[in-house]
Structure formats: structure tokens, C-alpha cells
C-alpha positions as CSV (number, residue, x, y, z in Angstrom):
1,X,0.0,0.0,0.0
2,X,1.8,3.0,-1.0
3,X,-0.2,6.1,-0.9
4,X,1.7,9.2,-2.0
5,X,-0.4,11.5,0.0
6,X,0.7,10.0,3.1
7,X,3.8,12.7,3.0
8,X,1.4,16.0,1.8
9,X,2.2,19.4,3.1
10,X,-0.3,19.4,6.4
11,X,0.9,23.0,7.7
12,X,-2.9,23.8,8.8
13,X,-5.7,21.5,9.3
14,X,-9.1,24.0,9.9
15,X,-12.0,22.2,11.4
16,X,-15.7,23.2,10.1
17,X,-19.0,21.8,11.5
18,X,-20.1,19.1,9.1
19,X,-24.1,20.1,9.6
20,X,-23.5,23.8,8.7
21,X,-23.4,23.9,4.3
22,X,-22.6,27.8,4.4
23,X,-19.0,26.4,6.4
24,X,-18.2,23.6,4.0
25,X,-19.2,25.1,0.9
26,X,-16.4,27.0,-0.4
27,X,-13.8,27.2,2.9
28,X,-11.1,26.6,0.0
29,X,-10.4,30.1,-0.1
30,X,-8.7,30.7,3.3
31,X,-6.0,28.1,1.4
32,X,-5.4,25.9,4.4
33,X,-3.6,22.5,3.9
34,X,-6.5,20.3,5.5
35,X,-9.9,20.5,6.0
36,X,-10.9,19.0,9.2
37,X,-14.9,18.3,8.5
38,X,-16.5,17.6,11.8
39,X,-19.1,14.9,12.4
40,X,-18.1,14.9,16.3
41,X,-18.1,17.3,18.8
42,X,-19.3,20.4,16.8
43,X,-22.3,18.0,15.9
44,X,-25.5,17.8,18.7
45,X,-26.6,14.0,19.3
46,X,-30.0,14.7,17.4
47,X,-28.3,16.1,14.3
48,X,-25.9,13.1,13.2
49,X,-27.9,12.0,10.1
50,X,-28.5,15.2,9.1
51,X,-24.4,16.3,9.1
52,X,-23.8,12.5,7.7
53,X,-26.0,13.8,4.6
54,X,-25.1,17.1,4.0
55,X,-21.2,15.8,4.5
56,X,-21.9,13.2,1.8
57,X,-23.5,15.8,-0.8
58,X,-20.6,18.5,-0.2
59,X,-17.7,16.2,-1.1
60,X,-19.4,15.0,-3.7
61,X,-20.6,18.2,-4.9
62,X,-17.7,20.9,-4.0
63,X,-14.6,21.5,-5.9
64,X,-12.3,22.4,-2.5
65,X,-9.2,22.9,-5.2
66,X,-6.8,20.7,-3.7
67,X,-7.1,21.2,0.0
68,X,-7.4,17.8,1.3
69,X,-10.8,16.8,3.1
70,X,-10.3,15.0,6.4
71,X,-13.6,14.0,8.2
72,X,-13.4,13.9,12.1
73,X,-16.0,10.5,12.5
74,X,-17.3,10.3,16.0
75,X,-15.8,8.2,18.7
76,X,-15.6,3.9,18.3
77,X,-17.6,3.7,21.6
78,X,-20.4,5.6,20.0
79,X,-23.3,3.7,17.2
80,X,-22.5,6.3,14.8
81,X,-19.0,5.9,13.9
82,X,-19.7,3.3,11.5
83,X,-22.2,5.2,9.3
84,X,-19.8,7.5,9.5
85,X,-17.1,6.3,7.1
86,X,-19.6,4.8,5.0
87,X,-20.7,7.9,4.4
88,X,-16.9,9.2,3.9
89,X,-15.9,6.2,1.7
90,X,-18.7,6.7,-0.7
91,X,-18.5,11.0,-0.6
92,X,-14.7,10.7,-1.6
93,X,-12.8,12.1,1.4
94,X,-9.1,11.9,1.3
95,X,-8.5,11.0,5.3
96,X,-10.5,10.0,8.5
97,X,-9.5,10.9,11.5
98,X,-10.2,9.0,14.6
99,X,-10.9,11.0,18.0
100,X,-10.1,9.5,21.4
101,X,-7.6,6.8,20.1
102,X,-6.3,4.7,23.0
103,X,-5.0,1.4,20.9
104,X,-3.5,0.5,18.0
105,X,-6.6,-1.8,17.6
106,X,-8.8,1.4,17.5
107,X,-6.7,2.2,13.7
108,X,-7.1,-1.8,12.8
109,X,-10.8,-1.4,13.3
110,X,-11.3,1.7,11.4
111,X,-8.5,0.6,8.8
112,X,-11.1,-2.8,8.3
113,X,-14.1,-0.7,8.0
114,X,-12.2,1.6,5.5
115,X,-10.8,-1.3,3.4
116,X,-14.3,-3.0,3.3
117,X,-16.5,0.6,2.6
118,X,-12.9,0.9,-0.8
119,X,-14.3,-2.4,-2.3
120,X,-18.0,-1.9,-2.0
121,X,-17.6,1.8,-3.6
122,X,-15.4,1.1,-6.2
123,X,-12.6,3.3,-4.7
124,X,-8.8,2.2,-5.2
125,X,-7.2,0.1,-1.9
126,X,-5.5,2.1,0.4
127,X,-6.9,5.6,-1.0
128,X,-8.3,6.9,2.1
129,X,-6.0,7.6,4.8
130,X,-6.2,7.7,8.4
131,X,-4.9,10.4,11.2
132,X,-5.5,9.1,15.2
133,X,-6.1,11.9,17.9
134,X,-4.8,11.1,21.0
135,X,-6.7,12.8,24.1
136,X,-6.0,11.1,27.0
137,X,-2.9,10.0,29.2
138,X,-3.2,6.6,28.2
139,X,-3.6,7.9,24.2
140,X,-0.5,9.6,24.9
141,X,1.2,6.9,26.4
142,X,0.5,4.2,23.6
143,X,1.7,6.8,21.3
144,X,4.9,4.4,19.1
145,X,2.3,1.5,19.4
146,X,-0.6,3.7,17.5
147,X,2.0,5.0,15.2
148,X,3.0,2.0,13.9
149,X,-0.5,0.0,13.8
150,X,-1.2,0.3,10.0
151,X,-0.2,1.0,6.6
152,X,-2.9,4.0,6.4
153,X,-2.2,5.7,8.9
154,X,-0.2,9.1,8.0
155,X,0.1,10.8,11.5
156,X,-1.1,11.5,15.0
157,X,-2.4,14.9,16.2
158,X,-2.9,15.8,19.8
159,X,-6.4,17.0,21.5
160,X,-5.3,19.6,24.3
161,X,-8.8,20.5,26.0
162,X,-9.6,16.4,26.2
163,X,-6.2,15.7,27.0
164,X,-5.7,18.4,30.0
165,X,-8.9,17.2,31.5
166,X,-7.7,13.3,31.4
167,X,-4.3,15.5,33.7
168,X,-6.7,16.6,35.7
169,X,-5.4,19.8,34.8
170,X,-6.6,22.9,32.7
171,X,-5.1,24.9,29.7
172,X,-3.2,27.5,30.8
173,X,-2.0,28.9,27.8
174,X,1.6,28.7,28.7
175,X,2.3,25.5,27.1
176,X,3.7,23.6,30.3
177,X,0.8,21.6,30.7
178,X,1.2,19.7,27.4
179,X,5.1,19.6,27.4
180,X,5.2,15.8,28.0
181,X,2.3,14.8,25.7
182,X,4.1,16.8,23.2
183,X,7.4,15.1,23.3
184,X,6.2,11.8,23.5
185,X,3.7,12.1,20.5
186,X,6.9,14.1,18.5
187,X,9.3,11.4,19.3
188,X,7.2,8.7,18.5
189,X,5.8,10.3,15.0
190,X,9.4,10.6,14.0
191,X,10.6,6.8,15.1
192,X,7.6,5.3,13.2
193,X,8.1,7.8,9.9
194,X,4.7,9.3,10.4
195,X,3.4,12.9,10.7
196,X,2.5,14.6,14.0
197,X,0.0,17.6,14.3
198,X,-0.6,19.9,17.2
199,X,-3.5,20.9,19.4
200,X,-5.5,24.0,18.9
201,X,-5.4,27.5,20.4
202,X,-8.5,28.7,21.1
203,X,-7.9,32.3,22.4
204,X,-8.8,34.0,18.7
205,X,-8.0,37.6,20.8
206,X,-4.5,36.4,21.6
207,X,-2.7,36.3,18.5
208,X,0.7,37.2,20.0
209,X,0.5,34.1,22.4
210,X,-0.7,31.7,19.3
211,X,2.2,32.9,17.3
212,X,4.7,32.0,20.2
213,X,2.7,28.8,20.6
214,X,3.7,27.9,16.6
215,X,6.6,29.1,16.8
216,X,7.5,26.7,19.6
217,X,5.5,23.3,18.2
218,X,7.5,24.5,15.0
219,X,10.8,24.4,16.8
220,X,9.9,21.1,18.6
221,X,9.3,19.6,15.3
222,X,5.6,19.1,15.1
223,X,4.4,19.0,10.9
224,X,1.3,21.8,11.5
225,X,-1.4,22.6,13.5
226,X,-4.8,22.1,13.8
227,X,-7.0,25.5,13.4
228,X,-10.4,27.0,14.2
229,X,-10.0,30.1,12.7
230,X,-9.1,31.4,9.2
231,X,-7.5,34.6,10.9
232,X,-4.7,31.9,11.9
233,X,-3.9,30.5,8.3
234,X,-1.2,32.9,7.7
235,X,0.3,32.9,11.0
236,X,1.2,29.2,10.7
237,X,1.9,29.4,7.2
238,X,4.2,32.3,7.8
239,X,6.3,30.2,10.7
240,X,6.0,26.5,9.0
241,X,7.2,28.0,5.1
242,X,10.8,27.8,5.0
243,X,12.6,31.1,3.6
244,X,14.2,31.4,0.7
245,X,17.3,31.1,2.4
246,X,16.3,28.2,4.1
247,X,15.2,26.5,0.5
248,X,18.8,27.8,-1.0
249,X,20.4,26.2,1.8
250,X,18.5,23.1,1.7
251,X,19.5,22.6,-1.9
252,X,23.1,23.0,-1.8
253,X,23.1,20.3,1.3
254,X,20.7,18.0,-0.9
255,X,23.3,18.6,-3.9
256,X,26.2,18.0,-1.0
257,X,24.6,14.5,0.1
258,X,24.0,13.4,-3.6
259,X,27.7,14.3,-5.2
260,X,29.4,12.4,-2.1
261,X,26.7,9.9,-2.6
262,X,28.1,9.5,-6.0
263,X,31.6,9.6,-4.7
264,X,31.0,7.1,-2.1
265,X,28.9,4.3,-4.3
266,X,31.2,2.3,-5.4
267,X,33.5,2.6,-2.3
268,X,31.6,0.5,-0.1
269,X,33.2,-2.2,1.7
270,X,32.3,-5.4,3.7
271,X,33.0,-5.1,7.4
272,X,33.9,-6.5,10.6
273,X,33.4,-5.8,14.0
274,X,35.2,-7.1,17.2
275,X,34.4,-6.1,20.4
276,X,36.9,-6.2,23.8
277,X,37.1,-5.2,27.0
278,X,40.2,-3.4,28.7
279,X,40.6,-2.3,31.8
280,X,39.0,0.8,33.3
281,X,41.5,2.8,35.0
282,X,40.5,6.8,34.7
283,X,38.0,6.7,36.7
284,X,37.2,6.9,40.5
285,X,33.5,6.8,42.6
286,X,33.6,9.9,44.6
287,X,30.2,9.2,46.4
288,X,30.8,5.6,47.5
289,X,33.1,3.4,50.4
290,X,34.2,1.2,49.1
291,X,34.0,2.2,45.5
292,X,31.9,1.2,43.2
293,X,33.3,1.7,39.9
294,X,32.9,-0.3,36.2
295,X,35.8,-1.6,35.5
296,X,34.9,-2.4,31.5
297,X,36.2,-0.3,29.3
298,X,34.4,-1.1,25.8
299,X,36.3,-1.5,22.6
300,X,34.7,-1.8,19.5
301,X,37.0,-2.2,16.4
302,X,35.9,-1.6,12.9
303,X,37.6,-2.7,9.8
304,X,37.0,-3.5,6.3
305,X,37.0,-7.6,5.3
306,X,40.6,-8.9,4.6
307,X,41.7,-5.5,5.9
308,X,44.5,-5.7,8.4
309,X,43.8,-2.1,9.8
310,X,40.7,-0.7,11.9
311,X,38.4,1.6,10.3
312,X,37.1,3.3,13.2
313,X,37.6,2.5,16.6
314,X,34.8,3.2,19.1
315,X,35.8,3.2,23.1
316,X,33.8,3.4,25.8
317,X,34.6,5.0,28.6
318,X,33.6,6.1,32.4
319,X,34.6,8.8,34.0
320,X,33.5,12.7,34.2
321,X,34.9,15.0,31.6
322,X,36.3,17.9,33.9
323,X,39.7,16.9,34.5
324,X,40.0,20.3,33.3
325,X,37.8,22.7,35.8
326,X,36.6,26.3,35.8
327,X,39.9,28.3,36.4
328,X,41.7,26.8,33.0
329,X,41.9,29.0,29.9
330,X,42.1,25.9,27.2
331,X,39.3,26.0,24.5
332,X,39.4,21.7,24.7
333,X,37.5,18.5,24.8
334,X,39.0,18.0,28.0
335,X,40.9,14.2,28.1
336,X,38.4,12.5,25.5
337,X,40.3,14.8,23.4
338,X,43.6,14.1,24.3
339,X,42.6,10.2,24.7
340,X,41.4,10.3,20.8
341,X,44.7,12.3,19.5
342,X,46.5,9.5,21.4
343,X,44.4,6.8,20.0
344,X,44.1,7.9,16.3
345,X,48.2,8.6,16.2
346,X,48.9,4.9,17.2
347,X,46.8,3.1,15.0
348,X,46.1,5.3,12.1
349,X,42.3,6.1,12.0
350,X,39.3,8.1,13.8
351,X,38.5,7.5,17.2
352,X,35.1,7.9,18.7
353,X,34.5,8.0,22.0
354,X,31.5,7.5,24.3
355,X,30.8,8.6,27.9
356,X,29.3,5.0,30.3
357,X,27.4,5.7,33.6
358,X,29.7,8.5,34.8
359,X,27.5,10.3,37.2
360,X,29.4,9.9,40.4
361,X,32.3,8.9,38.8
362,X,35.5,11.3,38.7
363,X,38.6,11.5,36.4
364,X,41.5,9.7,38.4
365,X,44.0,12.5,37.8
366,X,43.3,15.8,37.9
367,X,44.0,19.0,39.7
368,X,45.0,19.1,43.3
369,X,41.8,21.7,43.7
370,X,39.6,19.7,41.1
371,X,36.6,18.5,43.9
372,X,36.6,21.8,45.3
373,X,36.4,24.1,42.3
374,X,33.4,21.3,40.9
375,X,31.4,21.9,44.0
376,X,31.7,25.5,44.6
377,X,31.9,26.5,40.9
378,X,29.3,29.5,41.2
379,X,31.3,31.1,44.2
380,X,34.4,30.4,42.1
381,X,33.3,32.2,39.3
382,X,32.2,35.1,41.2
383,X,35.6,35.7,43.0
384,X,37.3,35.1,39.4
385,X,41.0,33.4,39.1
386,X,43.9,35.6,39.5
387,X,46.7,35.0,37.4
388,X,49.0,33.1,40.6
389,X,46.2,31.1,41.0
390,X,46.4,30.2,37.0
391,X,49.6,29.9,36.5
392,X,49.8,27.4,39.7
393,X,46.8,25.0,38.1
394,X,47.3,25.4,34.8
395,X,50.8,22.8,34.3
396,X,48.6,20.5,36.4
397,X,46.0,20.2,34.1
398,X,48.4,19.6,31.1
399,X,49.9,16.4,33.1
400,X,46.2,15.4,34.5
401,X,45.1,15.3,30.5
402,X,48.5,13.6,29.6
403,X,48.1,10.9,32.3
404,X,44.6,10.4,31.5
405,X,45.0,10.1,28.1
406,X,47.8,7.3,28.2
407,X,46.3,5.5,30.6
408,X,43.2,5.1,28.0
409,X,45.4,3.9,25.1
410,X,47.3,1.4,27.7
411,X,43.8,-0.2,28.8
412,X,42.9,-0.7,24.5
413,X,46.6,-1.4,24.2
414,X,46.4,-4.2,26.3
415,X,43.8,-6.3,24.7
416,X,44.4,-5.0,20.6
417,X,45.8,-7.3,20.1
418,X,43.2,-10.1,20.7
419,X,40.3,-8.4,19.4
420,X,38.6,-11.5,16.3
421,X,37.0,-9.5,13.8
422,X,34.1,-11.5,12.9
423,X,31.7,-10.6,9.8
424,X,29.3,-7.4,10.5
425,X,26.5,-9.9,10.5
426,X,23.9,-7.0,13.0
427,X,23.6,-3.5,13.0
428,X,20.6,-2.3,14.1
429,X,19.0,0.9,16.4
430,X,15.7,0.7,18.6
431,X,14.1,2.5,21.1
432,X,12.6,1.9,24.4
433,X,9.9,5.0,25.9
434,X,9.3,5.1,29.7
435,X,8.0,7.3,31.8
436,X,9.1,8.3,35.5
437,X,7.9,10.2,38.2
438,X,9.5,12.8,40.4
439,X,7.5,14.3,43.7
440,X,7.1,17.6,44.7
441,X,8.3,18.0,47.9
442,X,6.1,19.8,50.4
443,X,7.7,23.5,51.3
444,X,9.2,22.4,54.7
445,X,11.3,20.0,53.3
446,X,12.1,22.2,50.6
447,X,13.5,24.9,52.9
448,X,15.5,22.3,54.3
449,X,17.2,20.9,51.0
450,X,17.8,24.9,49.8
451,X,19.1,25.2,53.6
452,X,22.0,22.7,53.1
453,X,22.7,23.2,49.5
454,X,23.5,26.7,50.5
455,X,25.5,25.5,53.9
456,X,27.2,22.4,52.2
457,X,27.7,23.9,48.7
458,X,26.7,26.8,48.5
459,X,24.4,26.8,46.0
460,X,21.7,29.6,46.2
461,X,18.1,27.8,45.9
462,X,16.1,30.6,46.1
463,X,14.7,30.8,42.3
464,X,14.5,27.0,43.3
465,X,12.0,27.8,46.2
466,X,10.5,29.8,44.4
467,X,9.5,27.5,41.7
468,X,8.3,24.6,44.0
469,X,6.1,27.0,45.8
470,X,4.7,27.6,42.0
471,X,4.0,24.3,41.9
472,X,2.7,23.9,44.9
473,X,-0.1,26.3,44.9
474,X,-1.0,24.9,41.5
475,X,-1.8,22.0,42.8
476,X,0.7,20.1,41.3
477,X,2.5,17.1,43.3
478,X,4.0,15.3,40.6
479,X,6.3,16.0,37.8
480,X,7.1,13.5,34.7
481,X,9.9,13.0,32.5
482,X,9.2,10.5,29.1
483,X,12.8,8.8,28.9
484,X,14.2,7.3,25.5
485,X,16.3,4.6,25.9
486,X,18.1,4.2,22.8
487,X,20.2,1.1,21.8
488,X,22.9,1.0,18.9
489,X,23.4,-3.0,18.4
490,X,26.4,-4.8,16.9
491,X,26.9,-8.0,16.2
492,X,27.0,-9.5,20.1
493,X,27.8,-6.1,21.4
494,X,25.3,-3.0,22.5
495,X,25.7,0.5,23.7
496,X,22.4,2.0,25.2
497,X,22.1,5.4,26.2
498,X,19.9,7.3,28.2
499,X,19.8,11.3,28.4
500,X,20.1,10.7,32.5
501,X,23.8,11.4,34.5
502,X,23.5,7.8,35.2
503,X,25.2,6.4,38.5
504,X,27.9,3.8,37.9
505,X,25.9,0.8,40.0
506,X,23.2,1.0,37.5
507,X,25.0,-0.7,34.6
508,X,27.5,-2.7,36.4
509,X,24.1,-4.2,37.9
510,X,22.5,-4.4,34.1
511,X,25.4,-6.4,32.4
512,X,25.8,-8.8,35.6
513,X,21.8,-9.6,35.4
514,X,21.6,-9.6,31.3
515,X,24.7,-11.8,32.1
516,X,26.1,-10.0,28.7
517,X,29.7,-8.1,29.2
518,X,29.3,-6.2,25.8
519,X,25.9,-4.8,26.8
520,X,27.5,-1.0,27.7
521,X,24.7,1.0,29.5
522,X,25.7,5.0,28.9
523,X,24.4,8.3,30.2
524,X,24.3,11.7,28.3
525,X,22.3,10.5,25.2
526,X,20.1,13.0,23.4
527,X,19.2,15.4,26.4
528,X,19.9,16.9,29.5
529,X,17.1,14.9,32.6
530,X,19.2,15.3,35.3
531,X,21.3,12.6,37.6
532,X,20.4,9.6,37.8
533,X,21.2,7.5,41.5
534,X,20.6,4.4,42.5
535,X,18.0,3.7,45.7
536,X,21.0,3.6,48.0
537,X,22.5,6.5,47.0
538,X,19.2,8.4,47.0
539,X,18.8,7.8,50.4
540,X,22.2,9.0,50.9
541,X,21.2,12.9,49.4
542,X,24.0,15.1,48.7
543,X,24.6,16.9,45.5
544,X,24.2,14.3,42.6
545,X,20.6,13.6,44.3
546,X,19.8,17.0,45.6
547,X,21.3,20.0,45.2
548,X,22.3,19.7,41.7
549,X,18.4,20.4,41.0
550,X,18.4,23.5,42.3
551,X,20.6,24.7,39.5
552,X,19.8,22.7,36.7
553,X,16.1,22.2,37.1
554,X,15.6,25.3,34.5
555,X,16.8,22.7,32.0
556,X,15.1,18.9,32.6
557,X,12.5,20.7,34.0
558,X,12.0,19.0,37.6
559,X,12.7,20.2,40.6
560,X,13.7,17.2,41.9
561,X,15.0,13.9,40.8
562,X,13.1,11.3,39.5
563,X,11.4,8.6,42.2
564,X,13.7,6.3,44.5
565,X,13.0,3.4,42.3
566,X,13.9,5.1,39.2
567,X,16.4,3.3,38.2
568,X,15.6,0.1,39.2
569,X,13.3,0.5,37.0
570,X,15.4,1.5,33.7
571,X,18.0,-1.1,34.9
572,X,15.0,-3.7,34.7
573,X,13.5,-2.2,31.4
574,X,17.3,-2.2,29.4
575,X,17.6,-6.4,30.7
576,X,13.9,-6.7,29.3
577,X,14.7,-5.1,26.0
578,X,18.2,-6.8,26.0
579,X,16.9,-10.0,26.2
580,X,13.9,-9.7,23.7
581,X,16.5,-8.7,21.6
582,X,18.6,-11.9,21.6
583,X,15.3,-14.3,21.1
């Protein structure tokens, strides 16, 4: 089933009440994208038949000059729904969208009732199209699994008003309230190749907040928006129409990609892959007695078939990246750098490198001041570094990234040697969605944590405070975060990542239970969602659990870390998914 329309430019999608003929006669002339026709909500109980007919008559009748007709059928736990794409089918709509989907069954159902409705009209298989509306939590949450349920299916759009009321919460018109559903329904869109639309905006006196509202579902990624207004058709065309600097742009990399494309067609080669383990020496805990630390350092080598030299070497390592703190004056990728220039000048090709479960984890060498300046970085930067204090640090630095650096190529060193390239027989990337909770603490406890951060680190909470205090008189008890746990397989060998500063424990105790050595679980993947401890060292407090969230909570978001059994939970998850994987 290949339906070209699937990929159509959807910028605008206005809805129009079915029953009213003066709407759907001639709405082709505000030029939106999508016509969203509606037999549902805008369409009283007593009037279905009569919006069913007039429906029918107008697509069969009106020449709507190449705006696509969508009609919005009522909902699968109604006796109408039914009627409704008959009545679609045999008018000659484009798409049907489904409201209140929960299941990927809901689109099998529809898709059946569609496929049956093509062949008794005489209309070609697969012409009409479907889009699912997700309005509730659980919508939300099923998101990858709607995506991917059938052939006819071209995208998802969300339903704010339904949607904020399955929250339990209200539009507020600063976005925050559909932050999560947003992400998840983006990222899910994009993994299954579909389209993803966005909710609509129904204060018609605010344009200036609607326009920051597009301009930020544009920036997330969304494909359009849906509409209730003409008055709003320019707007989102206006934001969603690239320049013609974008298009120039976007032609000179599309003529890029094709001439090395061209270049590069007949220089592929067959490869092979061998993965190792050294030992992980840069690295020290600098939370637990007695340390916890992962001593695997991954290897993965890379080279072409009958070749004697790698291709690319990939290692894996685990330890912070600030051997380097905030009074040096060196633009640098701190020792990764100096580790890949070590790398890539003893065996002769690129080197990339990835960070493991590093949260508590700190560089074995550094400067003498290194802890100190990490914790009380903001009164650091306040005082400034004088140039004694420079000159003192800065040679240590140099011999901290040196000693780093050569103890990296010593651990891959060690084992090069016995690395068996074996044919590259797997490569393959999936994804795993999960969503976590963090609590709200009440305000005395609050107090208490801005209290010590100041005494202990001092870190100034009082924006933090502030914040929770927000949340608190909102009503709001709980925050969410929608993790991606992303894993790049390789023959035997896997690296996942997460977007979490992940604690050490957590994937020394996810290759000892998936009883799989290459399995490398990694932090710092495709975001910023804070640290991530284990349930002993939450209990424990401190920075990594505590006080780092009263600075960084303007960025994942929370103002405090995600539940005690957090990562129990991922750890449990990445096993599950591990495991699938080899069946």
C-alpha cells in the first residue's frame, strides 16, 4: 500500500462543522492545507444523520481545489461511527480521523471498515487515509504503538482541551501543561516515519501568544497545526514556510549529500566488528566506600574484510569530563580529546568516543583543587581566578590530560591485540519510551534541602523555592519526565544510552543480570534529565541527588530527581529489552 499523500504538506488543518453547508461550501479560499470536517463534537446527538447527509453531498458536490478533506468520525464507543465512514468512503474524502484513540486496535478497526467501505464503492485500496487523535494519558502513552499500527495511517495529532482534562489539569496557555504529551507524540511520529499535528489554540484575541505557541511546536518539530480560525492561516503558514534562504540552503546540502553519494557508491566495503574489554582505570567513585566503579572499558573495532587495519575504533569510557575545571583558559575536549589524539596517532584512524554511567564517577587524575572548584563553581566564578592562582593549576591540568590520556590507550593497548574480527552480521538501532515520576516536595522540606545546599555547597536555591512554591499552589504534586532509551546493536555487542547522569551501580548491575559483558549501558544520550542515582545513594542525598536540581532544574525541568525506584526500573527495562533482543 503505498499512498503518496501520506507525506502531503499538512501545515494547517481547519476544522468546520459538518451540519452547517454555508462552512463547508467554499472554505477553499482561506487556502489551508486540511480540512478538518466535523461529524463529532461540533455536531449535537440529534443532528448526526442530518451532518452525515449534508457531509456526503458536499464532497461529492464541492470542488475544494486541492485542499485535502479530512472527516473527524465520532468516537468507536459511539453507534454512529460506522455510518460515518460509510458515508466518507462513498462521498470521496481523502482521510479520516479517529478522535479519542487509546490502541493501535482502535486504527485496525477503522482501517477494516475503510478497506471494506474501498471495495463496495469502487474506490482504489489504500486511498483513504487515516490520522488518530490522541486525548487522553493513556492515548498519549501508547503513542509508538498507535504510530506504527497500519499501513494508512499518516500521523497522529494531539487534543489539548480532552487531554488536559484526562491530567486533571486545565489549559493555561503557557504550554507547560502539554510539554510531556508533546514530546512523547513528536518522538514517537518521528521513530515510526509518520506525521505529528498539534492541538489547537483557542484564544482567537491572543494572537501574540498563538504565534509563540507555533513558533514553539515548529521548533519542537511538530508538521502543523490544527486551526479554528481562518484569521490563523497565515500565521502558521508564515512560521511553517521555509525562507528562501532556508530553501537555497537546503538545496546545496541536498546537492552535497548526492555528489558524495556519488563519490561514495562504489567505495563500499564489507565489514567487521570485534568487540573487547580493557581495563577501566581513569576513573574513581567519589560518592561511594568502598567504590563502586565499572571496570569495562568497551572497545569496538571496525575494519574492512581482509583488511588488516581498523576503520574506526569506538571506546567506551567512564569517568567525568572535567579533569580540566573552571579556572583553565584551554578552549578543549578535556581528556576525550587528548585520549582520541592519542588513540588515532597509534593506530592510524578516527576514534570515537562515548561517555558509560559516569555520574558519580570522577577522572582519576586531575588538579590538586579539582573537587573543590566542581562543588563550589558559582562562588568560584564570582571571585574570578587571579593569574598566581592560573599559573599554579594550569601545568597541572596539562599532566592530569597527559596521564589520562595514556592510561586510556594502555587499557585498549592491552587487549588489541586479541580483538577477532568476525563478519558485521547485525547493525541495528531501537528504542525503548518510559515514563518516571518525580514528587514535589512539600515546602518544609524544601527549605531544608535549599538550607543545606547553600550551607554544604553553597548553591543559592532561592529561584529553586521559588519554583516549588509555583507548583505547589498549583496543585501540582508530581512531575514527569518520558525517557528514550536508545540502543545502537552490533553483532554481540550493544551500547544503550539514556539522556540521565547515570550512576555507575546501575550498569554494572544491568550487564551482571543480562549476564552479557558487551551490553555498555551510557548516560548523556540526546538530552539533559538530570542525575540519575541508584535507591541507596538516594537515600544517601547530597549533590548528585539533591542539590544539583536547584541549579539545573531550569533545564530537565524537575525540581527534583526522578522517584527512588527510578532506576531500578530503567535497569529492569534495558535487561527486558536486552533480552527480547537476543530471542
Amino acid at each position: 500500500m503505498n499512498n503518496p499523500n501520506k507525506k502531503r504538506l499538512r501545515r494547517t488543518m481547519m476544522f468546520l462543522n459538518a451540519q452547517k453547508p454555508g462552512l463547508i461550501k467554499d472554505p477553499y479560499i482561506y487556502k489551508a492545507d486540511s480540512l478538518m470536517l466535523d461529524l463529532e463534537d461540533a455536531v449535537a446527538e440529534n443532528q448526526k444523520d442530518v451532518a452525515r447527509f449534508s457531509l456526503y453531498h458536499a464532497l461529492k458536490t464541492v470542488d475544494y481545489r486541492g485542499a485535502e478533506r479530512v472527516v473527524r468520525i465520532n468516537g468507536l464507543d459511539t453507534p454512529y461511527w460506522r455510518e460515518d465512514i460509510r458515508a466518507c468512503v462513498a462521498g470521496g474524502c481523502d482521510s479520516i480521523r479517529i478522535p479519542k484513540t487509546e490502541h493501535a486496535e482502535d486504527v485496525r478497526r477503522v482501517a477494516a471498515a475503510i478497506a471494506e467501505d474501498e471495495k463496495t464503492y469502487g474506490r482504489p485500496e489504500g486511498e483513504v487515509l487515516i490520522i488518530a487523535a490522541l486525548e487522553s494519558a493513556r492515548g498519549v502513552m501508547n503513542a509508538l504503538e498507535i504510530c506504527e499500527s497500519d499501513e494508512r495511517l499518516f500521523g497522529i495529532a494531539l487534543s489539548g482541551g480532552d487531554y488536559t482534562k484526562d491530567l486533571q489539569t486545565h489549559i493555561t496557555g503557557t504550554g507547560i501543561e502539554l510539554m510531556g504529551a508533546r514530546q512523547q507524540m513528536i518522538i514517537a511520529a518521528r521513530a515510526a516515519g509518520v506525521q505529528c499535528f498539534d492541538t489547537v489554540f483557542t484564544d482567537l484575541k491572543d494572537m501574540d501568544g498563538f504565534r509563540k505557541d507555533v513558533e514553539n511546536i515548529h521548533l519542537m518539530g511538530f508538521d502543523g497545526k490544527s486551526i479554528i480560525n481562518p484569521r490563523q492561516i497565515p500565521i502558521v503558514h508564515e512560521i511553517f514556510t521555509p525562507t528562501q534562504k532556508d530553501i537555497i540552503f537546503a538545496e546545496k546540502v541536498v546537492k552535497e549529500i548526492d555528489s558524495k553519494k556519488a563519490l561514495g557508491a562504489g567505495n563500499m566495503k564489507s565489514m567487521e566488528a570485534a568487540w573487547g574489554i580493557g581495563e577501566n582505570t581513569v576513573g574513581v567513585n567519589r560518592r561511594n566506600e568502598p567504590e563502586q566503579m565499572d571496570g569495562r572499558l568497551g572497545i569496538l573495532k571496525l575494519a574492512a574484510r581482509d583488511g588488516k587495519e581498523p576503520e574506526v575504533l569506538l571506546i567506551r569510557v567512564t569517568a567525568h569530563a572535567n579533569v580540566l575545571s573552571g579556572d583553565n583558559y584551554f578552549i578543549s575536549a578535556d581528556y576525550i580529546g587528548a585520549a582520541r589524539k592519542r588513540l588515532e596517532e597509534a593506530y592510524g584512524c578516527p576514534v570515537m568516543m562515548v561517555q558509560g554511567a559516569a555520574g558519580d564517577i570522577r577522572p582519576r587524575y586531575h588538579q590538586d583543587n579539582m573537587e573543590y572548584v566542581e562543588i563550589h563553581c558559582w562562588e568560584m566564578a564570582r571571585k574570578g581566578f587571579s593569574q598566581e592562582y592560573r599559573q599554579k593549576y594550569e601545568p597541572q591540568s596539562r599532566r592530569a590530560l597527559e596521564q589520562m590520556a595514556e592510561d586510556v590507550f594502555r587499557s585498549v593497548d592491552a587487549v588489541y591485540a586479541s580483538l577477532v574480527l568476525m563478519p558485521l552480521e547485525r547493525v541495528e538501532i531501537r528504542s525503548s519510551f518510559c515514563r518516571f515520576a518525580a514528587d514535589v516536595p512539600d515546602m518544609e522540606r524544601a527549605e531544608k534541602i535549599a538550607e543545606e545546599a547553600e550551607r554544604e555547597g553553597e548553591i543559592d536555591g532561592r529561584m529553586w523555592l521559588k519554583e516549588v512554591k509555583r507548583l505547589l499552589d498549583e496543585g501540582i504534586q508530581k512531575q514527569y519526565a518520558d525517557i528514550e532509551i536508545q540502543y545502537l546493536f552490533v553483532n554481540q555487542g550493544c551500547l544503550c544510552g539514556v539522556p540521565n547522569e547515570a550512576m555507575c551501580r546501575i550498569a554494572i548491575d544491568i550487564w551482571k543480570e543480562a549476564e552479557a559483558p558487551f551490553l555498555f549501558f551510557n548516560g548523556y544520550t540526546n538530552g539533559c534529565s538530570s542525575y540519575l542515582p541508584t535507591a541507596e545513594e538516594y537515600d544517601k542525598g547530597g549533590y548528585e541527588v539533591l542539590w544539583s536540581n536547584l541549579v539545573y532544574y531550569p533545564y530537565h525541568g524537575r525540581v527534583m530527581p526522578l522517584n527512588r525506584d527510578t532506576a531500578g526500573k530503567m535497569a529492569a527495562q534495558v535487561v527486558e529489552d536486552w533480552r527480547k533482543s537476543r530471542s
